[in-house]
C-alpha positions as CSV (number, residue, x, y, z in Angstrom):
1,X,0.0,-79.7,-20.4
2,X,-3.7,-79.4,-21.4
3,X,-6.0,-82.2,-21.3
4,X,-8.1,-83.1,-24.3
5,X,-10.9,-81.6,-23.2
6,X,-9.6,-78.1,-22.2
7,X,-7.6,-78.2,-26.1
8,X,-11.0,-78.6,-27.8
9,X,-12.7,-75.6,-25.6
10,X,-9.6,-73.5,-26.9
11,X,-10.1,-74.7,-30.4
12,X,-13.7,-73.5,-29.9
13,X,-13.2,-70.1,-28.5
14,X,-10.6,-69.7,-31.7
15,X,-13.5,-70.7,-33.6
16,X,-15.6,-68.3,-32.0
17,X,-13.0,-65.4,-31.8
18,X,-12.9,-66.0,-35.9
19,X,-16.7,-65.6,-36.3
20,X,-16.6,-62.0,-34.6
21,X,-18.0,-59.2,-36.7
22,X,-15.3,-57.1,-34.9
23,X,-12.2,-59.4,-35.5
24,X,-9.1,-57.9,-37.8
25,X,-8.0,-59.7,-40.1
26,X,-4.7,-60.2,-38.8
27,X,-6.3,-61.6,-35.6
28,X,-8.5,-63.9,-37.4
29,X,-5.5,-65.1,-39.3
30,X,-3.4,-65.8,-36.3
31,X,-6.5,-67.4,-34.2
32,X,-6.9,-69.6,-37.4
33,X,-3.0,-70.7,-37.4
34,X,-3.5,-71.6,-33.8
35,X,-6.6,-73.6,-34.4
36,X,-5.1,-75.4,-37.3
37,X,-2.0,-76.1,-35.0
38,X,-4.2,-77.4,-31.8
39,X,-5.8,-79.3,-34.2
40,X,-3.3,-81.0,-36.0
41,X,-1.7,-82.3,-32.9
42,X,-5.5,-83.2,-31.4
43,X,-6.3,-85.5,-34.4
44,X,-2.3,-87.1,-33.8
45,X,-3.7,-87.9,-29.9
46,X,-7.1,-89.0,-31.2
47,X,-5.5,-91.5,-33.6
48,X,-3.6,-92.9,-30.8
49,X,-5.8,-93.0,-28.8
50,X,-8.1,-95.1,-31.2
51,X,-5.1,-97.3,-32.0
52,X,-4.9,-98.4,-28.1
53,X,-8.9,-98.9,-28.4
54,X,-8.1,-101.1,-31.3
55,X,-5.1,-102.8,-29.3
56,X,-6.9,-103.6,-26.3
57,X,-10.5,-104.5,-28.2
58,X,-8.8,-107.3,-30.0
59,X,-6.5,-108.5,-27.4
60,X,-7.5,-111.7,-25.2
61,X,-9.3,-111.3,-22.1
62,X,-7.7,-112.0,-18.6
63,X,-10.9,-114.4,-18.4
64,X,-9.6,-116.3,-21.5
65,X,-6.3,-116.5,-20.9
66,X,-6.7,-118.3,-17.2
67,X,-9.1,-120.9,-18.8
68,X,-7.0,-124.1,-19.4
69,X,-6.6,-125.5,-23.3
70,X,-8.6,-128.2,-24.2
71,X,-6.8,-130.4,-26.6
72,X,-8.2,-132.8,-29.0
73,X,-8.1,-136.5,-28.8
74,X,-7.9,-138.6,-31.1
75,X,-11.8,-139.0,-31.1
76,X,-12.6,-135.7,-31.0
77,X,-10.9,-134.8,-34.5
78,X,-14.6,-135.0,-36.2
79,X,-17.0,-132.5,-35.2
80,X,-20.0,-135.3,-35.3
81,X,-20.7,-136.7,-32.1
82,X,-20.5,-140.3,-30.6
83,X,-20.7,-143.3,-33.4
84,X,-23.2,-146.0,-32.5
85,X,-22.7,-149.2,-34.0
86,X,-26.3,-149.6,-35.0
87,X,-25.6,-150.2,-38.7
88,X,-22.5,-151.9,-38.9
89,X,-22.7,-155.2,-41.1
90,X,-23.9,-158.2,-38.4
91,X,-21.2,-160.5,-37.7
92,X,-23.8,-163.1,-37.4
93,X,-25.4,-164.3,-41.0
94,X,-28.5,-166.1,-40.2
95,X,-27.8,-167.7,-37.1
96,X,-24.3,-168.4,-37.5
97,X,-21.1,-167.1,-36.6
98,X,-18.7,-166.3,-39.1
């Protein structure tokens, strides 16, 4: 079986062969139904092949999937950071404890 590479060049020559001054008509006709043939089925491999592109662009890499999960404790569930307790109410009113 041909590669990819080695179809196009044949649709090209086709192409080519078409083109020619000297061509019949019932050559250029068969060259064209070959070229529309070859490239049918080249644009059915090029859509796969773009569809395993797709597959493997959005799938995880090996890098991610070895890193471990972090999970969220129960004071991480905001996204601020630490709280200070630099404005909470005193629990001392003028000198005295309450």
């Amino acid at each position: 079986m041909e590669n990819f590479e080695e179809k196009l060049n044949k649709l090209e020559q086709l192409a080519a062969s078409i083109r020619r001054s000297d061509v019949t008509l019932e050559e250029a006709l068969k060259d064209f139904e070959q070229g529309i043939t070859l490239a049918k089925g080249m644009e059915k491999e090029l859509d796969a092949m773009e569809s395993k592109i797709q597959i493997l662009m959005n799938s995880p890499c090996a890098d991610e999937e070895e890193k471990p999960k972090r999970t969220k404790s129960k004071k991480d569930d905001s996204d601020e950071g630490p709280v200070l307790d630099l404005f909470n109410p005193p629990t001392e009113i003028n000198g005295t404890r309450s």
